[in-house]
N, C-alpha and C positions, 0 to 999 in steps of 0.2 A: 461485765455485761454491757453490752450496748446494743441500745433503742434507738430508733426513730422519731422523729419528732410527730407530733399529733395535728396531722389539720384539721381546725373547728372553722367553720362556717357561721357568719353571722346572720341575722334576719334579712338586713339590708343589701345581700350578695355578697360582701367583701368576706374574709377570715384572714387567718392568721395560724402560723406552725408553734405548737407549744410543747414544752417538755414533759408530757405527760406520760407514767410509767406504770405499769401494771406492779399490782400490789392487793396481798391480800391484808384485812385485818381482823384480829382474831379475839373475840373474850376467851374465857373458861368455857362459855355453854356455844358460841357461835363462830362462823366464817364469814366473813363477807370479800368475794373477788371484786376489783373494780379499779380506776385508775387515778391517780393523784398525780396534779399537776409539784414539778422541785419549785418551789419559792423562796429565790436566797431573801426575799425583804418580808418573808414573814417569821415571826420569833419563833412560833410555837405550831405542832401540827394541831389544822384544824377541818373540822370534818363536820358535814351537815347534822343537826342534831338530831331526823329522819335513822340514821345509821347507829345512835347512839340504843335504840330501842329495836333493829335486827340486832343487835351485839347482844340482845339481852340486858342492856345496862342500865338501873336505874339511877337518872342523875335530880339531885338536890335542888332546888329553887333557891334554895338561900345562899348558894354559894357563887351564883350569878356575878359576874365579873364584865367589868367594860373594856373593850380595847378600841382604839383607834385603825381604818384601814388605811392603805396609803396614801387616799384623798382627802384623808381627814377626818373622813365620816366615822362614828362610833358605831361600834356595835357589842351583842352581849353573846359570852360566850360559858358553857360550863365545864368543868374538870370533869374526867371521867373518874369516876369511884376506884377504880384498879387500872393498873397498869395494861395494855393494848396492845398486842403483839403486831408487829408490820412486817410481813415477809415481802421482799422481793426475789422474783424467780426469773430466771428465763433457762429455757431445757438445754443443757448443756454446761450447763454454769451452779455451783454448788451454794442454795437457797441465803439466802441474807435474813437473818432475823432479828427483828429488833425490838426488847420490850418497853415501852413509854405510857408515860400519861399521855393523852389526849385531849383535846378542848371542842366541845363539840355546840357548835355556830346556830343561832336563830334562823340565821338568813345565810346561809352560804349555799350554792350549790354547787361550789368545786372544791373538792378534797385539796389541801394542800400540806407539804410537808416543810415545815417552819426547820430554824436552825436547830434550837433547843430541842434535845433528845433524840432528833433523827438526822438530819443533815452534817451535825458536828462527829456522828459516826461513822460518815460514809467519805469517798473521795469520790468527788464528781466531776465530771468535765462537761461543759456543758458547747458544742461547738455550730454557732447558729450557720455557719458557710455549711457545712456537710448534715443540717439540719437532724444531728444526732447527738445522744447523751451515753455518755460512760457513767455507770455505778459501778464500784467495787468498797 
């Protein structure tokens, strides 16, 4: 499969092209469509904790976990109770499905798919001249 890279738009006029891929993700009771940025320097996927409650999910307080981002700054993240299915699709190309835990973020508003559980499954190329991404 290959995408296009994503231009976002800043406040200040500037942006910037990002790898970002359509992607559904799935409990037992729901769907959610929407798009995740590939993040080779993040461990783990993690996904706004808004998305963890359309999944239907209910996550734990106690098991509240600290990570560091990559400026250093902490933040708190929780496990998802069951495993989170992440389809990637594009028509033409036969669906990619992947089941994982999840970590789902206080403060994040961008979906990312960390190495652990999804990225170590996939081969990707990520090629910033032709501002496209290969998944397979």
């Amino acid at each position: 499969m290959l995408f296009k890279y994503s231009q976002q738009q800043f406040a200040d006029g500037g942006g910037m092209s990002l790898p970002l891929i359509p992607v559904t993700f799935r409990s037992k009771k729901h769907s959610i469509p929407t798009f995740a940025l590939i993040d080779s320097g993040a461990d783990v996927p993690i996904l706004p904790i808004e998305i963890a409650g359309e999944l239907g999910l209910k996550l734990n307080s106690k098991e509240k976990i600290e990570m560091n981002a990559a400026g250093g700054n902490k933040f708190y993240v929780y496990p998802s109770p069951e495993k989170v299915e992440c389809v990637i699709e594009q028509k033409g190309f036969r669906s990619i499905v992947l089941r994982s835990p999840v970590y789902f973020a206080e403060s994040a508003s961008t979906i990312l798919l960390g190495h652990n559980n999804i990225l170590y499954q996939l081969r990707i190329v990520l090629d910033g001249a032709k501002k496209e991404v290969s998944v397979n």
